[in-house]
N, C-alpha and C positions, 0 to 999 in steps of 0.2 A: 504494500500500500504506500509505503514511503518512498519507495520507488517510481511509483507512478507521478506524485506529487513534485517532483525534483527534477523530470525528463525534459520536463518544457525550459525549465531552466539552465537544466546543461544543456539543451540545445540550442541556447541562446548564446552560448562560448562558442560556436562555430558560423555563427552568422553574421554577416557584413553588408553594407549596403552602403556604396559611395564611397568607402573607405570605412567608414563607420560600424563598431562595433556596438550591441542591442542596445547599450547602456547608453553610448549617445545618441543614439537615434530615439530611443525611448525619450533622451535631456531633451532632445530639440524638436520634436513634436510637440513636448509638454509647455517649451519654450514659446515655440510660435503659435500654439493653438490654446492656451490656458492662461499664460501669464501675462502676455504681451502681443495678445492680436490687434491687429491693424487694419484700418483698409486703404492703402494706396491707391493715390488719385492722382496719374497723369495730367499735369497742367504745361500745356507747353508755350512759351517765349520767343513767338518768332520776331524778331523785330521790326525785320522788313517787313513783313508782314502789318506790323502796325503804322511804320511810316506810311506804307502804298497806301492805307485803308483810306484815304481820301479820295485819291486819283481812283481806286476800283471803285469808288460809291460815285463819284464823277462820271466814269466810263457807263456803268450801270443806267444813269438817269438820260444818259444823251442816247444812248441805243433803244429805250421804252420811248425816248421824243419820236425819234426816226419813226420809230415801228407805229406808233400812234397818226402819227402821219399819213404813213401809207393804207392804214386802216379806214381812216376816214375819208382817202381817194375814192377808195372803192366802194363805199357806201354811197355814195354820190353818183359813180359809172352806172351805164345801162349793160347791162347783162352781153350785147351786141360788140360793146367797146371792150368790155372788160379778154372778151378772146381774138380782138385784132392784135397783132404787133406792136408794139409801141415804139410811133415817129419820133425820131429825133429833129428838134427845133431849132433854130439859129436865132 
């Protein structure tokens, strides 16, 4: 019977994981998961990033003009114009 009780233990003296023998890996399980969990939050610091953020909010609002534009062309055309070619004017 006390033999059976001490098996799991001596076979703990033969096991390794990462280098790691059961006792530290038992430490650092108990480490990372009981005494000292965390949750890590990726915040990242592009910098460019933040200088450009003007010039991209710029670029952004001039390409919704355009496009607004050309939207409201076509609301206007008759269905007839709208599948001709479009002339070039001088």
């Amino acid at each position: 019977m006390c033999i059976l009780g001490a098996a799991p233990f001596a076979a703990c003296g033969f096991f390794s994981y990462h280098g790691m023998t059961a006792e530290q890996l038992l430490w650092a399980w108990i480490k990372s998961e009981i005494l000292m969990p965390k949750r890590l939050v990726f915040k990242s610091d592009c910098l460019y990033y933040q200088i450009m953020q003007p010039a991209i909010a710029e670029g952004c609002k001039r390409k919704r003009a355009t496009h607004q534009k050309k939207t409201k062309r076509r609301k206007h055309m008759k269905k007839n114009e709208m599948t001709k070619t479009p002339e070039v004017r001088h």
